[in-house]
N, C-alpha and C positions, 0 to 999 in steps of 0.2 A: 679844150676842155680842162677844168682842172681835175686834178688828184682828188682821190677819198682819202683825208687826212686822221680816220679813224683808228680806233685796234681792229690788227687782224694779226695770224698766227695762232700763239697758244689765249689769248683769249678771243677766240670766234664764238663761243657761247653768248657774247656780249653784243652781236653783232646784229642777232636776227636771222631766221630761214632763209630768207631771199638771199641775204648780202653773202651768208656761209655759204650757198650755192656757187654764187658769182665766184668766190674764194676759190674753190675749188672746181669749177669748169674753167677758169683760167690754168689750173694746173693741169686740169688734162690736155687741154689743146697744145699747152708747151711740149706735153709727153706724145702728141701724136707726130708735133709739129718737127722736133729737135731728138728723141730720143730715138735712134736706129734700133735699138733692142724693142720697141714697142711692135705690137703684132701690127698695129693700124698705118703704121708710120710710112709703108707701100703708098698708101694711100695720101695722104700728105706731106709730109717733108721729103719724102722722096719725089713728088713732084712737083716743088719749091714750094708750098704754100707757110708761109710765114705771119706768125699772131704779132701784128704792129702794136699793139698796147700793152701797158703794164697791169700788174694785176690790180693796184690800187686803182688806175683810171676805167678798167671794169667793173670795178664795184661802182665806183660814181657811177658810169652810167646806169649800171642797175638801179641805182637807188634812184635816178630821174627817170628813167620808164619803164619799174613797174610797179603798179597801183596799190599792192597789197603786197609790202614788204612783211608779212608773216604768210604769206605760201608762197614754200619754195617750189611748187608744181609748174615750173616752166624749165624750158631750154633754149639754148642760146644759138640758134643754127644761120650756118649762112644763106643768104639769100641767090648768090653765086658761086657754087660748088669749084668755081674752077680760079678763083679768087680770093687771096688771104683774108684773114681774120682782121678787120678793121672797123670802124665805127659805120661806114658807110655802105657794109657790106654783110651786118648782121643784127640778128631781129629776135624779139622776142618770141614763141612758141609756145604750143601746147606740148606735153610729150607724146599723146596721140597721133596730134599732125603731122611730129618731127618724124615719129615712126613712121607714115602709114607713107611721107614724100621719100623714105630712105628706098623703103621696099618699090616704091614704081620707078627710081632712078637706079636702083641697084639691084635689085631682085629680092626674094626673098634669102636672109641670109640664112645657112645649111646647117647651122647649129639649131635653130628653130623648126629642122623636118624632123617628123619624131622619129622613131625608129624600135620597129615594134620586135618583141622579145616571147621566145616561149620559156613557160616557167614549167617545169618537173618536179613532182616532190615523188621520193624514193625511186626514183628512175621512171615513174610512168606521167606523159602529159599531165599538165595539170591545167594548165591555162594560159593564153596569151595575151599578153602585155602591150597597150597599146604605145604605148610611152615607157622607157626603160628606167627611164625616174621611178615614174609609178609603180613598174615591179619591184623593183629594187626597195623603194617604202614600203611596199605591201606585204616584203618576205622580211622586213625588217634590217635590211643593209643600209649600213651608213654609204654615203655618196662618194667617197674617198676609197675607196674597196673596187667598186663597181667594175672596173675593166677583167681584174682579176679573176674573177668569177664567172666569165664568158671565156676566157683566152686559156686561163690554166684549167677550167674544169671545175673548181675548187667546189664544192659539195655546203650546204650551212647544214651547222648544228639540227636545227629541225629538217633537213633529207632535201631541202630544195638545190634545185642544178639549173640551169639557164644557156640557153640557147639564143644566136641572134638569129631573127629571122629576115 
């Protein structure tokens, strides 16, 4: 196969949705593939799977199979999980499908169970949170805060306190 002899880097504005994608799912499989600091890397590089291509020969392929290089709504998943990253071994997607085969081969992953919260204001119940996002938006706390507010106690400005349930 040959190379994508185009720009890529700092000008990927130039490139197109699709091709930027390819750009950059190339970079993640290297970080799952090669980087031991990556949370996923259990998962791959730790039990040898290694991406055989370079990133410009990803993009060529891209640009040969897929039809509407201005939507970047696909993914690049492999077709044999227990098999590197190679031309023969990976296929275009939807991000639905990619999703819905991760969840039956791997379970539902545990950051996706919600995990529901009671909310206090001036120390009396006030209401329960099905989703701890959702309280947390609902009393007005930024996302960055959130653990704080459950572990120390910590009270908001307008009298809410939070509980995990």
């Amino acid at each position: 196969m040959k190379e994508y002899r185009g720009e890529i880097g700092r000008k990927l504005q130039h490139i197109g949705p699709a091709l930027k994608h390819a750009y950059y799912s190339h970079g993640s499989q290297m970080q799952r593939c090669y980087n031991k600091n990556n949370p996923r890397y259990k998962s791959y590089g730790a039990k040898g799977i290694k991406v055989e291509y370079t990133r410009r020969q990803l993009i060529q392929w891209v640009k040969e199979n897929v039809k509407n290089l201005n939507d970047p709504n696909f993914v690049i998943g492999r077709i044999d999980h227990e098999k590197n990253y190679n031309f023969k071994n990976i296929r275009i997607e939807t991000k639905h499908f990619s999703s819905k085969e991760r969840v039956e081969r791997l379970g539902s992953p545990s950051k996706y169970i919600r995990k529901k919260m009671l909310i206090m204001k001036n120390g009396k119940e006030f209401m329960t949170a099905l989703d701890k996002r959702w309280g947390f938006r609902f009393c007005g706390i930024k996302s960055n805060n959130t653990s704080r507010y459950i572990n120390d106690g910590i009270i908001t400005k307008s009298g809410y306190s939070f509980k995990g349930v």
